[in-house]
Steps between C-alpha positions, in 0.01 A plus 500: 500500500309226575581313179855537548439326855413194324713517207767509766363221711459307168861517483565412804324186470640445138819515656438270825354222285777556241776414767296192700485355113842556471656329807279217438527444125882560524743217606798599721738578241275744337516885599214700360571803311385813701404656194251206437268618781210701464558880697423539836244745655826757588625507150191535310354842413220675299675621204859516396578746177764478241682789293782490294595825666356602856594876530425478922494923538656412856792752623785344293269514194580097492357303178525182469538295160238186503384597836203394683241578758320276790205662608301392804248605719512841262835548601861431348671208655808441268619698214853366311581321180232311330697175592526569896177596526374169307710295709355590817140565450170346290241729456106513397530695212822621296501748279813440205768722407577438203567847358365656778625766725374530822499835715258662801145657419503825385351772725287757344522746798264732392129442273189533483383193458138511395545790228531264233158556444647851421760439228462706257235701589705854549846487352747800405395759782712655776416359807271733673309533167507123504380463889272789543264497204541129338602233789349654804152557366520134282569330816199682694281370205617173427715326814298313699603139704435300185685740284804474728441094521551488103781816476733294776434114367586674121789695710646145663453307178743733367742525779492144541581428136743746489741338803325765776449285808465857716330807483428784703140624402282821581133514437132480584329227687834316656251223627457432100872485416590274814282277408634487152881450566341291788356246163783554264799409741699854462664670773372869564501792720147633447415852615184647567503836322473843729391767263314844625260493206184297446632174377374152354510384880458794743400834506810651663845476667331375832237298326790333343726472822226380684472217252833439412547425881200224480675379189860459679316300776325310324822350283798562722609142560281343299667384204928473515507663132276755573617802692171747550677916530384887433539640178429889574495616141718800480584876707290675245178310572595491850518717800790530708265356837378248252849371401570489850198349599512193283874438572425470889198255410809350340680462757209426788418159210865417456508567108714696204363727330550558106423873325592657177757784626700750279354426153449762341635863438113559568527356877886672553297832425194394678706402809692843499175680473276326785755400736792740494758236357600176217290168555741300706645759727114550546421163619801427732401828651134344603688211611372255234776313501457398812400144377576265187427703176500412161535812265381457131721726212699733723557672142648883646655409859771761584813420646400558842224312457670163354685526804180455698360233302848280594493608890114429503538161309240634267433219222466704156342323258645625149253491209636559169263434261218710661733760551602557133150430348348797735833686497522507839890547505825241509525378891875565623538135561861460508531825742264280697689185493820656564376674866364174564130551439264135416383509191297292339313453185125541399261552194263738657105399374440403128344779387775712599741244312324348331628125617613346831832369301817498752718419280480808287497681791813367595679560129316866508634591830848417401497682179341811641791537751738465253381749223385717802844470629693442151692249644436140387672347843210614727246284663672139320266265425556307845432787654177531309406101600577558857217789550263281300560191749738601857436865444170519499405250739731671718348832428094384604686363793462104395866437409551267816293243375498559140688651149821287524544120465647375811390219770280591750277771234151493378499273214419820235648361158461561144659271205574717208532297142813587312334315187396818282737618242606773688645333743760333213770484620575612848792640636394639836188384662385796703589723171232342338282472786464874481578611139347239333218302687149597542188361632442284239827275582385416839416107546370404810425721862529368844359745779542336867571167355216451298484535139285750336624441166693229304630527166326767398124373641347697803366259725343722769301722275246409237591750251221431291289611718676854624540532158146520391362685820765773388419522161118542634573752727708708288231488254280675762724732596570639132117499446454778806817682401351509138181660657695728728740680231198531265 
C-alpha cells in the first residue's frame, strides 16, 4: 500500500512538472498533445492484465476478446477491451496477453490441505477402511504443527500453480495453516477441526470446541483473505448435542461452518441407525442450519432433502474425484442445480485424490453426470466453469466479493496459457477451458491484487525449500510405517 502511495504521488509530480514544462517551452501556437503527458495520480493503478480472451463468469457469462483488467488497491477498477482500458489508465506492473486467457481463481471448496504429506500412503480402500485403521491412526502418529506447516505450503504450491486462488480447508492446528496462506498470499476459510476422538490437536469434541473458539478469536478480522470457521468433522464422529453445540459457538463468533455430510452409504446407514433418520433431514432437525454451512460431497441426499439444502442455502461442495477413487457414489448434481441448490467444486485432501487439480475435477464432474445420466447435454461445460469460479464462491458464501470478473470485486485472477498443443486450434474458449486445460497451462496468479505467480514462477513460496522439508518428512514417516507393519 504504501508503495503505491508514492508511485502515485510520483505521478502526480511527473505529471505537474510535465505540464509547467509544457506551457513554458511551447509558443502560443503550439497545443500539446494530451497523450504526451505523463498519467496522473487518478489514472494510474497497480497492475493492469491483458488476455486475448477474458471469460468474466459475471451473470451474462460476458467474455471479452483482447480484454483487460485495472487492478488497484486489490480491487477491480475497470474491466473492457484491451484498448479502453490502455487509454485510460498506466499501471505498475502489466502482465501481457498475448495468448492468454484470463478468468477468476478457482475455488477448491473443500480439502485438506496439509495431507499432502499423505499422498500415497493408503490408496484403493473404502472409506471407513481408509479412515478408521490407515488415516486416523497415521495422523495421531505423525501430524504435528510442523507436519501441517510443510503438508499446507506443499498443498498451496499446488493450488497456486494450478490457478486455485481459494480454498476451503479442514485440519489440525488452524493457527499453523493461517499463518501459511497468511505468507503465501491465498485466500482461505480455515477451520479448526471438531472431532470426538483423540486427535493431533485435542483430546475431544470440547477440547476441540474450546480451542477452535480461541482460534476464531484470535484470526477473525485479522487478515481480509483469511476467514477463521468450525469444521465439525462429520454425524458419525459426532453427537447430536455436539453438532449442536459447535454450531451455536458458530453463531455466538459470527462464523460458517464447513462438515463432510452424506458421503457415504456407510453414514446414510449410520445416520438411520443412531438417529432415527438420513443425514440431512438429521441435521435440519437439530437446527444446524441455523447459520452459514458449507457441506462437503452430499453423495446420497434424497429428494426431500435437496429440497432442504436449497431453502437452507446450504453450500454443497461436490467432489468428484474423491468420490470415484473411494467409491463413495455419483452426487445428483444436476437434481441439485435444477431445485436451486449452490454447488460448488472441490478436490477433497490429496490422499483421498491423490492431487489438488481443479481442472480435472471440473472435466470429471461433467463426464460423471453425463454417463451417470446417459445424456451428453447435462452439466455443459459453462456450467462446469461457473461452480469452479461464481458457484463455488457463492456456495462458501464469498461470491459478493469474489468468483466473477466485474468492477468493484476482489482482484482474484488467473491467466491461463493457450500455448500447448492442445490448445491448437480453438474454437470455443470455455470448451477448452474445461475439456482440455489443466494445471500445467496456467501462467501467472493474482490473489487480492498481488501476484503470487508470473509465467509459470511462484514468487511467494520458495519451493525449493517446501520441497526438500517434504521429501524429509515423508522419509520419516515411511521409516515408522515400515517398523509398524513389520
Amino acid at each position: 500500500m504504501h508503495m503505491t502511495r508514492i508511485n502515485k504521488n510520483n505521478m502526480f509530480v511527473a505529471a505537474l512538472f510535465a505540464t509547467v514544462f509544457a506551457v513554458v517551452g511551447c509558443s502560443s501556437s503550439e497545443t500539446p498533445d494530451s497523450e504526451s503527458f505523463a498519467a496522473t495520480a487518478e489514472d494510474f493503478v497497480d497492475l493492469i492484465i491483458d488476455g486475448q480472451f477474458v471469460v468474466t463468469m459475471d451473470a451474462s457469462d460476458n467474455i471479452i476478446e483482447n480484454g483487460a483488467i485495472a487492478i488497484d488497491d486489490g480491487v477491480i477498477v475497470a474491466i473492457g477491451s484491451g484498448e479502453d482500458i490502455h487509454s485510460q489508465y498506466s499501471a505498475a506492473q502489466t502482465l501481457d496477453g498475448d495468448n492468454r486467457v484470463v478468468l477468476p481463481g478457482l475455488v477448491n471448496g473443500h480439502s485438506h490441505a496439509a495431507m499432502t504429506i499423505l499422498r500415497g500412503v493408503a490408496d484403493d480402500l473404502a472409506l471407513m477402511d481408509w479412515l478408521i485403521n490407515y488415516i486416523f491412526p497415521a495422523e495421531v502418529q505423525f501430524v504435528d504443527a510442523e507436519f501441517v506447516r510443510i503438508g499446507t505450503e506443499l498443498a498451496c504450491w499446488e493450488m497456486i500453480r494450478g490457478g486455485t486462488t481459494t480454498f476451503v480447508d479442514m485440519y489440525y492446528y488452524p493457527d499453523t495453516i493461517a499463518d501459511v496462506v497468511d505468507k503465501c498470499g491465498m485466500r482461505a476459510m480455515i477451520s479448526s477441526t471438531v472431532i470426538d476422538q483423540r486427535s493431533p490437536d485435542a483430546e475431544n469434541a470440547a477440547d476441540a470446541l474450546r480451542k477452535g473458539s480461541d482460534y476464531i478469536r484470535r484470526w477473525k478480522g485479522r487478515n481480509s483473505r483469511i476467514t477463521p470457521i468450525f469444521g465439525p468433522h462429520a454425524n458419525y464422529t459426532l453427537n447430536a448435542e455436539q453438532l449442536q453445540a459447535t454450531r451455536q459457538a458458530a453463531i455466538e463468533l459470527g462464523v460458517p461452518i464447513s462438515i463432510h455430510m452424506s458421503e457415504s452409504l456407510f453414514e446414510l446407514q449410520y445416520s438411520k441407525d443412531t438417529f432415527g433418520m438420513t443425514s440431512i433431514i438429521m441435521f435440519e432437525s437439530i437446527g444446524f442450519f441455523d447459520g452459514p454451512t458449507i457441506a462437503a460431497h452430499v453423495v446420497w441426499p434424497t429428494e426431500a432433502e435437496i429440497k432442504i439444502l436449497a431453502e437452507r442455502q446450504v453450500g454443497v461442495i461436490h467432489n468428484p474425484t474423491s468420490n470415484m477413487k473411494i467409491a463413495s457414489g455419483i452426487s445428483p448434481v444436476t437434481d441439485m442445480l435444477a431445485a436451486g441448490v449452490r454447488v460448488g467444486l472441490g478436490t477433497d485432501g490429496a490422499a483421498s485424490n491423490n492431487d489438488l487439480d481443479m481442472w480435472e475435477e471440473m472435466r470429471l464432474a461433467s463426464f460423471l453426470q453425463k454417463v451417470e445420466q446417459m445424456n451428453p447435454e447435462v452439466l455443459s461445460a459453462n456450467t462446469v466453469l461457473r461452480m469452479a469460479t461464481i458457484g463455488g464462491a457463492t456456495a462458501i458464501g464469498l461470491g459478493d466479493s469474489i468468483g466473477s470478473l466485474e468492477v468493484g470485486k476482489r482482484a482474484d485472477i488467473i491467466q491461463v496459457g493457450f500455448d500447448d498443443v492442445h490448445h491448437v486450434p480453438t474454437y470455443d474458449v470455455v470448451s477448452h477451458l474445461v475439456y482440455v486445460t489443466d494445471e500445467q497451462d496456467v501462467d501467472s496468479v493474482i490473489v487480492d491484487g498481488k501476484i503470487l505467480m508470473r509465467d509459470g514462477q511462484l514468487l511467494t513460496i520458495d519451493t525449493k525449500r517446501v520441497a526438500t522439508e517434504a521429501r524429509a518428512l515423508a522419509a520419516e514417516i515411511r521409516i515408522a510405517l515400515d517398523e509398524r507393519n513389520r
